[in-house]
DOLUMSE-953927 format. One record per residue (C-alpha): x, y, z; residue number from 1. Coordinates in steps of 0.5 Angstrom, whole numbers, plus 2048, in hexadecimal, padded with zeros to 3 digits. Last residue first. Layout:
<rs>
> X,Y,Z,NUM;
...
</rs>
This chain:
<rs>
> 7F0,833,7E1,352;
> 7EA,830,7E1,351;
> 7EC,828,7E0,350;
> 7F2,82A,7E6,349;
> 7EE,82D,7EB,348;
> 7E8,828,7EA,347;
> 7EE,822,7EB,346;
> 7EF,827,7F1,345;
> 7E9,826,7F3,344;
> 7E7,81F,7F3,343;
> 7EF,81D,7F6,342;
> 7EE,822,7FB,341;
> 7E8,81D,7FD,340;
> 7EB,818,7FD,339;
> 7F0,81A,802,338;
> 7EA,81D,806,337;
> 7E7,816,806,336;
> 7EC,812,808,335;
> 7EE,818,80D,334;
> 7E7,817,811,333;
> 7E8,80F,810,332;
> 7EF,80F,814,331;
> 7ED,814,819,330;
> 7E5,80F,81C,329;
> 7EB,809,81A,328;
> 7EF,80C,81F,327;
> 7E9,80E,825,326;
> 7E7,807,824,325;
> 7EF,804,826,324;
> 7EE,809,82D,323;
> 7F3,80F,82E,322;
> 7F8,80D,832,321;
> 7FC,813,832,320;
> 802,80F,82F,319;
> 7FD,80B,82B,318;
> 7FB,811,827,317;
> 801,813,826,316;
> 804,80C,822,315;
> 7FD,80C,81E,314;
> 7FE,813,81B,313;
> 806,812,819,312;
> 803,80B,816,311;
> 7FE,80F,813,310;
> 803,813,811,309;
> 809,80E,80F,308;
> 804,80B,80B,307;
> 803,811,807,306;
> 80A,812,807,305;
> 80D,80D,804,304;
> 806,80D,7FE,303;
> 809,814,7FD,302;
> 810,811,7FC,301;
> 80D,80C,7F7,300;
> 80A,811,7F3,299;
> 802,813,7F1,298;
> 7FF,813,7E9,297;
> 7FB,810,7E4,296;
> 7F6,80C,7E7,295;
> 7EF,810,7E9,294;
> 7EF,80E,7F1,293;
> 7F5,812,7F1,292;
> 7FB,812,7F5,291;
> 7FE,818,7F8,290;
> 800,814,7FF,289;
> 7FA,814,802,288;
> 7F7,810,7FD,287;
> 7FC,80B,7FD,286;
> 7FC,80B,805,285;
> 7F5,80A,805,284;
> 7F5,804,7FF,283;
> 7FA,801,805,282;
> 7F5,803,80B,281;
> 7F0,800,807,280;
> 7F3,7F9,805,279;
> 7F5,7F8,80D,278;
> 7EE,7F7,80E,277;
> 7F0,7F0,812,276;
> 7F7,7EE,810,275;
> 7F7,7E8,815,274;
> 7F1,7E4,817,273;
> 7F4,7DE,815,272;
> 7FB,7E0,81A,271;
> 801,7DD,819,270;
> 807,7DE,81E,269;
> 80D,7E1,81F,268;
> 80B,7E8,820,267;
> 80F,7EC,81C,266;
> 810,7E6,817,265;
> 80A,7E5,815,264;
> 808,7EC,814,263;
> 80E,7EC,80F,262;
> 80D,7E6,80C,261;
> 805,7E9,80B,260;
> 808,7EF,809,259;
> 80D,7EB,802,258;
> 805,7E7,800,257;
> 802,7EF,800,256;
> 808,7F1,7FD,255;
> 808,7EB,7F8,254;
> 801,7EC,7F7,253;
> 802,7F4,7F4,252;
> 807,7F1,7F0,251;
> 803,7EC,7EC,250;
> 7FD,7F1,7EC,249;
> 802,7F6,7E9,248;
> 805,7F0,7E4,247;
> 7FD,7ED,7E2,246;
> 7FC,7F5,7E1,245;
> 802,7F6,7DC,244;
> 801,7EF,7D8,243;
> 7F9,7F1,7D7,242;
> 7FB,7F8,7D4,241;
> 800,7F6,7D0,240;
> 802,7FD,7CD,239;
> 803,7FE,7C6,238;
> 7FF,805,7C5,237;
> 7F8,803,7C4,236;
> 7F9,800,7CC,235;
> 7FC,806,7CF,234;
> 7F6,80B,7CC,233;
> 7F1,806,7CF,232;
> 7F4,805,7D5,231;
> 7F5,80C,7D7,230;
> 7F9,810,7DD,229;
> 7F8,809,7E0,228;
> 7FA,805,7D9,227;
> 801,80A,7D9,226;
> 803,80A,7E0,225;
> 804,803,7E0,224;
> 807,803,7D9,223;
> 80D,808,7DC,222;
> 80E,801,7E1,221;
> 80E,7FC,7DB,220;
> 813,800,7D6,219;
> 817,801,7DD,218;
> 81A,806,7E0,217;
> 815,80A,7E4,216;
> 811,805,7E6,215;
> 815,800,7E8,214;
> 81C,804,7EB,213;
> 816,807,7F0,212;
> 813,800,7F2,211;
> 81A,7FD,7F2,210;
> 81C,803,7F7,209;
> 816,802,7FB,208;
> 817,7FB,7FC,207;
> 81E,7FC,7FE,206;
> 81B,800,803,205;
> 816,7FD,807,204;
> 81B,7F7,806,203;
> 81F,7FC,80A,202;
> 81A,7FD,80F,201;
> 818,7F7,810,200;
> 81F,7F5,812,199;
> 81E,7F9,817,198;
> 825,7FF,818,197;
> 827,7FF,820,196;
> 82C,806,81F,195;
> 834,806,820,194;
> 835,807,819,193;
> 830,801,817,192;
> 82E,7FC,81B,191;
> 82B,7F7,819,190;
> 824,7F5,81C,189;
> 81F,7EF,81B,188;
> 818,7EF,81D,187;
> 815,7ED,815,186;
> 81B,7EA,812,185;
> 81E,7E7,818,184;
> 818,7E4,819,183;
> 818,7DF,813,182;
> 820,7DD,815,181;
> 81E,7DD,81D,180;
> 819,7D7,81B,179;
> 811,7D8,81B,178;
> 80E,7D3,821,177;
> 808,7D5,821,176;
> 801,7D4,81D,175;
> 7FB,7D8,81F,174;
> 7F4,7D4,81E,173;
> 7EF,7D3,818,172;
> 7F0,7CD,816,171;
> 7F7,7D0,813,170;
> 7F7,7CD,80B,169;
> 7EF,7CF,80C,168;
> 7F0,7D7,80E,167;
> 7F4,7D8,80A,166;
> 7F0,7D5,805,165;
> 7EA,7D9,806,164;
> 7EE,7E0,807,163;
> 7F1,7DF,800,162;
> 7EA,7DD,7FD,161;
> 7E6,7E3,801,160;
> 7EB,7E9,7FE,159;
> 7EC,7E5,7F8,158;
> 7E4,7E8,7F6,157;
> 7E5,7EE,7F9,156;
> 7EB,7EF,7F4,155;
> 7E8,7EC,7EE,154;
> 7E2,7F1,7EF,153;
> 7E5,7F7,7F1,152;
> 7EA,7F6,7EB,151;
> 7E4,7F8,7E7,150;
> 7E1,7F5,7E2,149;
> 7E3,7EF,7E1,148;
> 7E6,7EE,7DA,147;
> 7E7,7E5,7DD,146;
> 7EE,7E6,7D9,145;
> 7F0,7ED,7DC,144;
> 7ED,7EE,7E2,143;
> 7ED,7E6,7E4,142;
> 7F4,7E6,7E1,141;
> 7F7,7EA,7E6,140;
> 7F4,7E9,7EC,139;
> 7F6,7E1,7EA,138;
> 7FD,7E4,7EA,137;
> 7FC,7E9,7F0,136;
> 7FB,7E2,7F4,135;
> 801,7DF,7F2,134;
> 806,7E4,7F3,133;
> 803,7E4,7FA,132;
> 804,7DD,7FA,131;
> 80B,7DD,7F8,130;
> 80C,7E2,7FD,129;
> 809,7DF,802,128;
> 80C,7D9,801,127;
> 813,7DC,800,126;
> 815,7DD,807,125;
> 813,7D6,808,124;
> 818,7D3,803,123;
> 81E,7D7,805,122;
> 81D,7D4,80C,121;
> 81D,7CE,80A,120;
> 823,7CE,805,119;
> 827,7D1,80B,118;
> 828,7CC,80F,117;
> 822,7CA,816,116;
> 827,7CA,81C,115;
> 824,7C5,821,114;
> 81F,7C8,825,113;
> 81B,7C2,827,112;
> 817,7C2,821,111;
> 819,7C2,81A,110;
> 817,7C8,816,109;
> 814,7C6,80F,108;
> 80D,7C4,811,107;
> 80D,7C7,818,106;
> 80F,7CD,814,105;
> 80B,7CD,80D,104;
> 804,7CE,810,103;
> 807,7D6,814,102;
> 80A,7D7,80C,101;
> 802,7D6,808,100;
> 800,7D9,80E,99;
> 803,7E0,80D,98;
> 802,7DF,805,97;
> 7FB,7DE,807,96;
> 7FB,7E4,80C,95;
> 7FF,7E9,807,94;
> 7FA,7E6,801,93;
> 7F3,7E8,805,92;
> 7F6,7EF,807,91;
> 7F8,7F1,800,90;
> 7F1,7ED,7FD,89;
> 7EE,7F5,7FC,88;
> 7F2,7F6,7F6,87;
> 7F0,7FC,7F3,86;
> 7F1,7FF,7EA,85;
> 7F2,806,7E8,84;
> 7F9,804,7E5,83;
> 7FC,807,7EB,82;
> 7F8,804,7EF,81;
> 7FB,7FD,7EE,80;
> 803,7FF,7EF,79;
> 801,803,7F6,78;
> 7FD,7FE,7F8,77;
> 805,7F9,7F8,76;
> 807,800,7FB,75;
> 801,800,801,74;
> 803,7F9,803,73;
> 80A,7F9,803,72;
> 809,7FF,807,71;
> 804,7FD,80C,70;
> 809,7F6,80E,69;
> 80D,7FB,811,68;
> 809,800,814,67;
> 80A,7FC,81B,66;
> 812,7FC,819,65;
> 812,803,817,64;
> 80E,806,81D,63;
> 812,802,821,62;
> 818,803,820,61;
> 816,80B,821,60;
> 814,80A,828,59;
> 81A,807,82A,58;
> 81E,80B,827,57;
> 81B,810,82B,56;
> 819,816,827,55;
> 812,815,82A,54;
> 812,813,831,53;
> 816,81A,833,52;
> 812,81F,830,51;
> 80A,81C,830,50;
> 805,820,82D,49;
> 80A,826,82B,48;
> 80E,820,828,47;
> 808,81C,823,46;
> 805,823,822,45;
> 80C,824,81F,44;
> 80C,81E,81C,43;
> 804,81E,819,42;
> 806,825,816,41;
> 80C,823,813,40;
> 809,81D,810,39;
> 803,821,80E,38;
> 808,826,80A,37;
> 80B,820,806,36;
> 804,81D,805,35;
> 802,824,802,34;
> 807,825,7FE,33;
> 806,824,7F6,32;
> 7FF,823,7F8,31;
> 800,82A,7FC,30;
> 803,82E,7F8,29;
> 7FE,82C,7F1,28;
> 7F8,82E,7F5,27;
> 7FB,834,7F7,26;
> 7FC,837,7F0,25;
> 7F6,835,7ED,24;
> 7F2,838,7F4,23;
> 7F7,83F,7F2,22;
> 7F6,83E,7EB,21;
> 7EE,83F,7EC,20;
> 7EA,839,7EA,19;
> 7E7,83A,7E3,18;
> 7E1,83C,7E1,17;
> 7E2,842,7DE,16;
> 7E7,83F,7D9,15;
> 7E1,83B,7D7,14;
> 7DD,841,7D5,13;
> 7D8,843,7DA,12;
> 7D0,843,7D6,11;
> 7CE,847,7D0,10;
> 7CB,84D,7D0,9;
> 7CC,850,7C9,8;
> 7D0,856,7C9,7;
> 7CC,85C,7C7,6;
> 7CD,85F,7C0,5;
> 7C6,85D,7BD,4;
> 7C1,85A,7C3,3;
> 7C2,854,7C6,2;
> 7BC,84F,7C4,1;
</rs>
């Protein structure tokens, strides 16, 4: 009991609980332009290391077209994560929409090297992204229709399906023989202004770009946003739930479906065993790139350059001949500390 005339003794009012503005303050600076700064970093740690192997167009070709199948792969998850969900079957469906392609050759191609037409060539570029398509939707519907609980558990669940089936259409084995039309897409350059641009890199941006145009003009893709922010309060307004996350599901696996192409066509063959793991470093890029776990949040460019990071980390680390372990050992601990951010600067922005 306090004594008449003296201020009771009460615990810390909620203002003094807050985190400092300065720690506020700096949080949002480095979540709009973390990524942004450790691209710069990683450049020019990249340059100091090795000057003369790094700028070369060469090299620079390089990091782009082996990163290639990686952004389409990370944008696509991009799509899912923003509304708080996950697809961990990326890396199964971009082998089976590979191998659907590599099983389609001998049938559609003619032996002897005559030339196949276009029609057959078309069709085998549209495999995997029909596939892909195809796989996203049924990941859709099992989340919505089959109410599972968690996206994990439909995606886990695909994840070993579609590996299966690649697996079960290819026998197991390699498949050759990709016509010059496919692996044009994913080896190809043109040249632009005197420079060997890949073609993967413009159907890197011209995804992109679409990706962009979708979510921030679009009803469906400000929707998107609105069920990761809070999928209650967007279905008590209108919004259709369900639909949105069958179409995010449905463009995750395209992308997925669209990498495999790319994939297939950079090294001109089908591989079963393709694609492995790949998932992980594509919900890494995201979540690098200023995505959150929690939904709601994170920009097309921030999911470009949280790929062009680890590509960036990758690319150093084989020019000094640093073991493949020691670069996951180094990709794990900056998944961690990433999210790790994401927690805290989640707290920051709660308290303030």
């Amino acid at each position: 009991m306090s004594q008449a005339g003296e201020a009771p003794h009460t615990l810390e009012s909620p203002a003094d609980l807050r985190p400092p503005r300065t720690a506020v303050r700096l949080a949002g600076l480095f979540d709009r332009y973390g990524v942004l700064l450790l691209v710069l970093v990683m450049a020019l740690v990249s340059f100091a290391a090795q000057p003369d192997v790094f700028l070369s167009e060469r090299n620079l070709v390089n990091i782009f077209r082996q990163n290639s199948f990686y952004f389409l792969l990370a944008i696509g998850q991009y799509i899912v994560i923003v509304t708080a969900g996950i697809d961990l079957s990326v890396g199964s469906v971009l082998c089976l929409g590979m191998m659907a392609s590599a099983v389609l050759t001998p049938i559609l191609i003619p032996a002897g090297g005559a030339d196949p037409g276009l029609l057959p060539i078309l069709i085998l570029i549209a495999a995997p992204l029909v596939v892909g398509a195809f796989a996203g939707w049924v990941n859709g519907i099992g989340l919505t229709k089959l109410q599972m609980p968690h996206p994990f558990i439909m995606t886990l669940g695909m994840m070993f399906i579609a590996r299966g089936v690649a697996n079960i259409i290819s026998g197991g084995v390699p498949i050759t023989g990709i016509p010059d039309g496919v692996r044009f897409i994913g080896a190809g350059n043109i040249p632009i202004l005197g420079f060997e641009i890949p073609v993967s890199l413009i159907v890197v941006i011209a995804a992109y770009v679409a990706v962009w145009a979708f979510l921030m003009y679009t009803r469906t893709g400000r929707h998107v946003f609105a069920i990761g922010g809070n999928p209650q309060a967007a279905r008590v307004s209108g919004v259709n739930v369900d639909r949105v996350l069958i179409v995010c599901y449905v463009l995750c696996g395209l992308f997925a479906g669209f990498a495999g192409l790319i994939v297939l066509g950079r090294t001109g063959s089908g591989f079963p065993n393709a694609g492995m793991g790949d998932e992980l470093y594509a919900i890494a890029a995201v979540i690098i790139g200023g995505a959150s776990f929690f939904g709601g949040r994170g920009t097309v460019l921030g999911v470009f350059a949280g790929v062009l990071v680890l590509g960036l980390l990758r690319n150093l680390l084989n020019l000094n001949n640093v073991q493949p372990f020691w670069q996951q050992v180094l990709i794990g601990v900056i998944i961690i500390a990433v999210v790790a951010f994401d927690v805290l600067r989640r707290r920051l922005s709660t308290a303030s």
